[in-house]
Backbone atoms as SQL, in Angstrom:
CREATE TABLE atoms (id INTEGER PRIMARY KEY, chain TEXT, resi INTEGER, resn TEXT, atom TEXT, x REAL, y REAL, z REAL);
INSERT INTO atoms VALUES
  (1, 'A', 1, 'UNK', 'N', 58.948, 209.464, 75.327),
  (2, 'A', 1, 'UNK', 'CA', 58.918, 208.506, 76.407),
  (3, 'A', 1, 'UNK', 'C', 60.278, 208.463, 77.093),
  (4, 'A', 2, 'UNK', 'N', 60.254, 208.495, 78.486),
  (5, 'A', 2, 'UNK', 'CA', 61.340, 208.190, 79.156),
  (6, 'A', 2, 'UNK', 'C', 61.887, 206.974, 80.058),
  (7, 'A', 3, 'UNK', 'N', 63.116, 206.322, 79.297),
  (8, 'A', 3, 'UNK', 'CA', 63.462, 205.025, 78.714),
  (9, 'A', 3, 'UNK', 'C', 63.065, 204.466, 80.420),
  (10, 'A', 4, 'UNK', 'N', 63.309, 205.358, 81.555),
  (11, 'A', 4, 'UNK', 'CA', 62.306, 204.539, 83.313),
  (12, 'A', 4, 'UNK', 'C', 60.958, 203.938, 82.542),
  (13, 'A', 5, 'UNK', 'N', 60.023, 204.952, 82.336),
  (14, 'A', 5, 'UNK', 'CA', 58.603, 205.029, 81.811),
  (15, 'A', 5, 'UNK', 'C', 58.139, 203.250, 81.301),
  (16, 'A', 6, 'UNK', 'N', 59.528, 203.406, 80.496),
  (17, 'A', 6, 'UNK', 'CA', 59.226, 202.174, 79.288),
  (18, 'A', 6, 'UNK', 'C', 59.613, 200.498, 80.497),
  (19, 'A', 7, 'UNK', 'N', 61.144, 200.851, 81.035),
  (20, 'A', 7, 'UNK', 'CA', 61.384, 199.927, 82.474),
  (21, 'A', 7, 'UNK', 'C', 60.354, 199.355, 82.919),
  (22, 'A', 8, 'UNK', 'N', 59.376, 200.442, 83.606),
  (23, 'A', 8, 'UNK', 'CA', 58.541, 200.253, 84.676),
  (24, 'A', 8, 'UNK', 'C', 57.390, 199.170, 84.015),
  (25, 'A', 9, 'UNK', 'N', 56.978, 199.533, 82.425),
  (26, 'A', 9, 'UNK', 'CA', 55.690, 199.093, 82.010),
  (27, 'A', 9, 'UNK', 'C', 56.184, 197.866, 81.377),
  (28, 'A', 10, 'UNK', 'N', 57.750, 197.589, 81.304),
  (29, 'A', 10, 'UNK', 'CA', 58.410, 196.059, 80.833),
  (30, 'A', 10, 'UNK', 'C', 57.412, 195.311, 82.042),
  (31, 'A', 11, 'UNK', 'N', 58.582, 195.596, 83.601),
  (32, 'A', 11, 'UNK', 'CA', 58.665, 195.197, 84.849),
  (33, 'A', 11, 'UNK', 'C', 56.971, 194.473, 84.769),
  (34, 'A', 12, 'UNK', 'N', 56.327, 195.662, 84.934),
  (35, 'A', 12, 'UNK', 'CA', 54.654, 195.185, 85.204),
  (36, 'A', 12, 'UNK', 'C', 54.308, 194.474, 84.840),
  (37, 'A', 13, 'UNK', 'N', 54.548, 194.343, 83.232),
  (38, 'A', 13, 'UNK', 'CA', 54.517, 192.998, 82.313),
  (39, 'A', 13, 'UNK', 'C', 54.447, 191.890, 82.697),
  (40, 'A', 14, 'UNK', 'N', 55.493, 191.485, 82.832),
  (41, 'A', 14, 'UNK', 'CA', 56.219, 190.357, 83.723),
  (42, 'A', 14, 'UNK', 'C', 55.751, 190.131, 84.610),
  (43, 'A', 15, 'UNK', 'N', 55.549, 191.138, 85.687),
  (44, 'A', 15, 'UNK', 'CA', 54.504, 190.501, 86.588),
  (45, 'A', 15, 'UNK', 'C', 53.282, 190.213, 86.611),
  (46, 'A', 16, 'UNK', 'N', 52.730, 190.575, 85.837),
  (47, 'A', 16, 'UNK', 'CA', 50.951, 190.535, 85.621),
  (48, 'A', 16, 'UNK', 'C', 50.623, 189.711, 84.304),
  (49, 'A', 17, 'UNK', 'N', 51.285, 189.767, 83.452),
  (50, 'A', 17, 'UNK', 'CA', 51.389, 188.578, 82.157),
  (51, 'A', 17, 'UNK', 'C', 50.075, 187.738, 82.277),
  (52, 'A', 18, 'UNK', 'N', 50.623, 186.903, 83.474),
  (53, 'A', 18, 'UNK', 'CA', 49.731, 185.695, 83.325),
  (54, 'A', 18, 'UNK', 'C', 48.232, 185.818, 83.873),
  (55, 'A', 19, 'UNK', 'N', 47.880, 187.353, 84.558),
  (56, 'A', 19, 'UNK', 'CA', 47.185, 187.851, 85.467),
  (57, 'A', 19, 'UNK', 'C', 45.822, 188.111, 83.765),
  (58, 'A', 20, 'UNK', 'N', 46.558, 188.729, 82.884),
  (59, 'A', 20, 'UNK', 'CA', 46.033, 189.441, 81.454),
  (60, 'A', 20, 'UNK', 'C', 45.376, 187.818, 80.789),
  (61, 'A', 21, 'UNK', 'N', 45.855, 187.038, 80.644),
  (62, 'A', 21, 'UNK', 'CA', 45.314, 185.942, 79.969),
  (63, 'A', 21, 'UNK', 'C', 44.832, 184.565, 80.776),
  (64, 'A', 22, 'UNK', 'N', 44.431, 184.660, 82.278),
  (65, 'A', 22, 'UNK', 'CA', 43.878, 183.797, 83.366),
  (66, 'A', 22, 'UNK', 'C', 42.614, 183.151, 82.820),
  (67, 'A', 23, 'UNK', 'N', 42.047, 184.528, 82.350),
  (68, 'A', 23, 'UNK', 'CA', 40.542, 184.749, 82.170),
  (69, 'A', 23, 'UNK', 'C', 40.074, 184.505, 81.030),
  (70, 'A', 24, 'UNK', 'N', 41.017, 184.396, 79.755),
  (71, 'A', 24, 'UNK', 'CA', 41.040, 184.596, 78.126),
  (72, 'A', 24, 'UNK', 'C', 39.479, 182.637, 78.197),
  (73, 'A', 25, 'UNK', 'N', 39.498, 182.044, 78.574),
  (74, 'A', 25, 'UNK', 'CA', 38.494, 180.162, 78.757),
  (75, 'A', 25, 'UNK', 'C', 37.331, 180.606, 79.180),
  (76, 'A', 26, 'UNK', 'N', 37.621, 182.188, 79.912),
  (77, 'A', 26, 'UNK', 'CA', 35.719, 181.993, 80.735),
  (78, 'A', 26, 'UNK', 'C', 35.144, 183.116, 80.355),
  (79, 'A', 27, 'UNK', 'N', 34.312, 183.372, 79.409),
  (80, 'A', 27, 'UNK', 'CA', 33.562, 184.602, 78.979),
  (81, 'A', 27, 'UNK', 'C', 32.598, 184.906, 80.130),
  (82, 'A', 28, 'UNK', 'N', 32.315, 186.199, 80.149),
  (83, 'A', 28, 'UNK', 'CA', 31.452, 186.798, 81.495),
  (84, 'A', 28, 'UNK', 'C', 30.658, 186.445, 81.237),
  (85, 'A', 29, 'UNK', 'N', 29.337, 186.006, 81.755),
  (86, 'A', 29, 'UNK', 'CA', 27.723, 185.737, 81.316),
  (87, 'A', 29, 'UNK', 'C', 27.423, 187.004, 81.294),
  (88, 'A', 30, 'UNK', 'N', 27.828, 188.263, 81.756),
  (89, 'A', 30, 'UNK', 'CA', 27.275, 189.920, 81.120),
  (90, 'A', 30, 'UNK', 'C', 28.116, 190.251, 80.912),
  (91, 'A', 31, 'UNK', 'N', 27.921, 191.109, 79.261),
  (92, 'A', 31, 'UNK', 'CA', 28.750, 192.009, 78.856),
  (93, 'A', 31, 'UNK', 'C', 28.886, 193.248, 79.527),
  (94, 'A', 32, 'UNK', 'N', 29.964, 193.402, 79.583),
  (95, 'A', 32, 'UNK', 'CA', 30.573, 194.901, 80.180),
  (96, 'A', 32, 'UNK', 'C', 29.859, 195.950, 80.207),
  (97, 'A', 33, 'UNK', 'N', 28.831, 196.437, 79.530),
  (98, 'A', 33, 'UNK', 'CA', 27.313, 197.087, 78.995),
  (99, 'A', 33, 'UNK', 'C', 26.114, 197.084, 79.014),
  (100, 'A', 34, 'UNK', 'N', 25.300, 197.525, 79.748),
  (101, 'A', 34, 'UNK', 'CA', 24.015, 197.139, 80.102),
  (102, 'A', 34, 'UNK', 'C', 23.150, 197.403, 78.371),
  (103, 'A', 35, 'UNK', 'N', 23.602, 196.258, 77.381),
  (104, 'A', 35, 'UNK', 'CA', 22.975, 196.365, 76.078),
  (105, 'A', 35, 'UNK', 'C', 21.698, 196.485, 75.828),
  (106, 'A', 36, 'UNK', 'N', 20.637, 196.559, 76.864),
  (107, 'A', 36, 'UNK', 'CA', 19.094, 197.004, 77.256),
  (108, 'A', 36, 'UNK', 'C', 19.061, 198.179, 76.872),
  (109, 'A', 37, 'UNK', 'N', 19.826, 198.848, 78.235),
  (110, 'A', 37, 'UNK', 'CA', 19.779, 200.247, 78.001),
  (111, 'A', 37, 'UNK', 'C', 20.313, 200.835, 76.594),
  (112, 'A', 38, 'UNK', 'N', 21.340, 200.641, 76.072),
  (113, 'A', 38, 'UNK', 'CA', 21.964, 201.002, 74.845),
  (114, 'A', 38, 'UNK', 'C', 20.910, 201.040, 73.583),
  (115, 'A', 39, 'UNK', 'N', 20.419, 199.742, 73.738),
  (116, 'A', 39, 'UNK', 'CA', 18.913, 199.308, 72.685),
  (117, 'A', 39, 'UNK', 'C', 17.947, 200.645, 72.838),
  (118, 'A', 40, 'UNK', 'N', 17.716, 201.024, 74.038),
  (119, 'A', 40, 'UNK', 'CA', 16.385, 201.701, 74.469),
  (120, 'A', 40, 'UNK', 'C', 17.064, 203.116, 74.009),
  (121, 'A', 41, 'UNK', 'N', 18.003, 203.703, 74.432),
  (122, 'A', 41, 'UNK', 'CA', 18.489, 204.824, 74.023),
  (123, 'A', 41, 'UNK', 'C', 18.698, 205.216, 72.325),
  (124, 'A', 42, 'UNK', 'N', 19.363, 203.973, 71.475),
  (125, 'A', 42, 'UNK', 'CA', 19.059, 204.004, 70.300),
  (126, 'A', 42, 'UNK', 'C', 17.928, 204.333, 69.652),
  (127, 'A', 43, 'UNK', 'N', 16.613, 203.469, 70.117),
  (128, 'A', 43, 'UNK', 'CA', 15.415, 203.560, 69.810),
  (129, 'A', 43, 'UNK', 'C', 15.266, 205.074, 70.069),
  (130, 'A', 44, 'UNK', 'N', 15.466, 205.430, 71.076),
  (131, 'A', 44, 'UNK', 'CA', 14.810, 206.985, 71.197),
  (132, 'A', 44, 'UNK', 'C', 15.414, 207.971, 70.521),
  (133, 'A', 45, 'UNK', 'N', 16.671, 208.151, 70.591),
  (134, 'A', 45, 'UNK', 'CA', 17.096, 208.950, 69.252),
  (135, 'A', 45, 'UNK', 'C', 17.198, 208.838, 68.160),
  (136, 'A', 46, 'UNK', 'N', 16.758, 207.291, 67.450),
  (137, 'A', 46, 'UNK', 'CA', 16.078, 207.037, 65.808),
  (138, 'A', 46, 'UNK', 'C', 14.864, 207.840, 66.065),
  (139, 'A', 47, 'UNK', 'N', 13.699, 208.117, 67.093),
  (140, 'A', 47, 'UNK', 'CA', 12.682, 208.451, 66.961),
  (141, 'A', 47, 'UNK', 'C', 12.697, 209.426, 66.963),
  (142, 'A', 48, 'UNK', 'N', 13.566, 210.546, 67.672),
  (143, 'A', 48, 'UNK', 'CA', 13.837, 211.769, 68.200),
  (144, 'A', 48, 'UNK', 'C', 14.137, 212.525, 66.409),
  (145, 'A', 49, 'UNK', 'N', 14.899, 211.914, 65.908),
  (146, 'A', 49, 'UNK', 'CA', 15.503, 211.924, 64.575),
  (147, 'A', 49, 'UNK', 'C', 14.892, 212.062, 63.665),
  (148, 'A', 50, 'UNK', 'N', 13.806, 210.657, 63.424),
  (149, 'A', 50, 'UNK', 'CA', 12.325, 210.833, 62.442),
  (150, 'A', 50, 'UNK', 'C', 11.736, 211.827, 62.746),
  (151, 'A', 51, 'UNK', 'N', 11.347, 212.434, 63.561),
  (152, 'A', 51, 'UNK', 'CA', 10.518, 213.342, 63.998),
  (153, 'A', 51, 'UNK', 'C', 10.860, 214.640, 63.451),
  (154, 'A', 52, 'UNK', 'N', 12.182, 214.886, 63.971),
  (155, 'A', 52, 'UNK', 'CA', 12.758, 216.435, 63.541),
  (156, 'A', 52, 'UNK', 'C', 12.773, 216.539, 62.016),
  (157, 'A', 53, 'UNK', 'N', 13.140, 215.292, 61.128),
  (158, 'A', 53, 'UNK', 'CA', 13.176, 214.950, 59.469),
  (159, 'A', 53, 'UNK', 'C', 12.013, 215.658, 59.404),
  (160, 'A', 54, 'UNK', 'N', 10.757, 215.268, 59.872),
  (161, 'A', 54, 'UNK', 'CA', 9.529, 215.582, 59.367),
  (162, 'A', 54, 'UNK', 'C', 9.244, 217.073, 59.866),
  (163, 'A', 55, 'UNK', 'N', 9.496, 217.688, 61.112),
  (164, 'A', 55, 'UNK', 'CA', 9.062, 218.716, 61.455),
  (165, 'A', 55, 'UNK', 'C', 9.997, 220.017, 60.932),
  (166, 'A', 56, 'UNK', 'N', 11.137, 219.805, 60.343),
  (167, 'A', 56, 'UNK', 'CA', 11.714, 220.736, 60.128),
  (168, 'A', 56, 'UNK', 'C', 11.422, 221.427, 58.619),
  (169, 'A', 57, 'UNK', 'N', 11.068, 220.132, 57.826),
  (170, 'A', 57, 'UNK', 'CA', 10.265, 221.404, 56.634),
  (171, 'A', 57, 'UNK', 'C', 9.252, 221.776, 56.835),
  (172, 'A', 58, 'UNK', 'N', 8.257, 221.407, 57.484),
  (173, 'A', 58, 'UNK', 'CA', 7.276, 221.479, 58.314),
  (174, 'A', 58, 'UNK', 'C', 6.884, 223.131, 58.727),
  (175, 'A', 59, 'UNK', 'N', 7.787, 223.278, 59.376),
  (176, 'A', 59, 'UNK', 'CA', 8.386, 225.032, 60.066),
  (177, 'A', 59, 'UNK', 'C', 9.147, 225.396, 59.010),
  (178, 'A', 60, 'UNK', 'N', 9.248, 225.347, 57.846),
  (179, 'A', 60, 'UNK', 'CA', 9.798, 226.376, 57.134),
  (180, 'A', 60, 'UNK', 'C', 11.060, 226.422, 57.461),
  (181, 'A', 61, 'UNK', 'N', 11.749, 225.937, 58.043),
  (182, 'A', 61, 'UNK', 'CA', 13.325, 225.645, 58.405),
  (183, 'A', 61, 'UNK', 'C', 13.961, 224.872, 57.013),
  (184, 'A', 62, 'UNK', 'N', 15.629, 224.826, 57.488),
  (185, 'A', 62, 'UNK', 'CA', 16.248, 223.980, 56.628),
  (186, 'A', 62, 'UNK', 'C', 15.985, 222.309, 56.266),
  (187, 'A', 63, 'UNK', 'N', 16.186, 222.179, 55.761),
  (188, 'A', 63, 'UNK', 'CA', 15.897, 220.700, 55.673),
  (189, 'A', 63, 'UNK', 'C', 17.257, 220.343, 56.834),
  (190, 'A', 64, 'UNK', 'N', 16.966, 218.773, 57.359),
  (191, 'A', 64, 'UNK', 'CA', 18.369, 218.262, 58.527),
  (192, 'A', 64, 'UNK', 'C', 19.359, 217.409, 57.167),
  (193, 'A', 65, 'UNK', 'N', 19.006, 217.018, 56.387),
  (194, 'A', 65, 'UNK', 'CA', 19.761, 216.540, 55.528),
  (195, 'A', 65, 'UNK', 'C', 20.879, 217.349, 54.455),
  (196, 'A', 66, 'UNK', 'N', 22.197, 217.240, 54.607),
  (197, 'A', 66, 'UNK', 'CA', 22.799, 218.640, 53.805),
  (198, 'A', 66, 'UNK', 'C', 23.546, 217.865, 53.008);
């Protein structure tokens, strides 16, 4: 690191400080994450997952478990 580098990100500090903890009293009513979608995508690759478990001894392949 070059000891400007470190200056500059003091400086910012200082100015924005109070900018970082304004917000710390009011939680967003939505999380940052559309947690729907996240749910729905989970679901499909647990299923995607069961499936291959079963089809891969199935075909004479390796088992997915090593």
């Amino acid at each position: 690191m070059h000891p400007s580098q470190i200056t500059e990100w003091k400086r910012q500090l200082q100015e924005r400080a109070a900018d970082v903890f304004s917000t710390a009293g009011t939680p967003s009513s939505e999380p940052p994450v559309d947690l729907k979608a996240l749910h729905v995508k989970i679901s499909q690759l647990t299923l995607e997952n069961d499936f291959l478990e079963g089809a891969l001894p199935k075909a004479g392949l390796l088992s997915a478990k090593r």
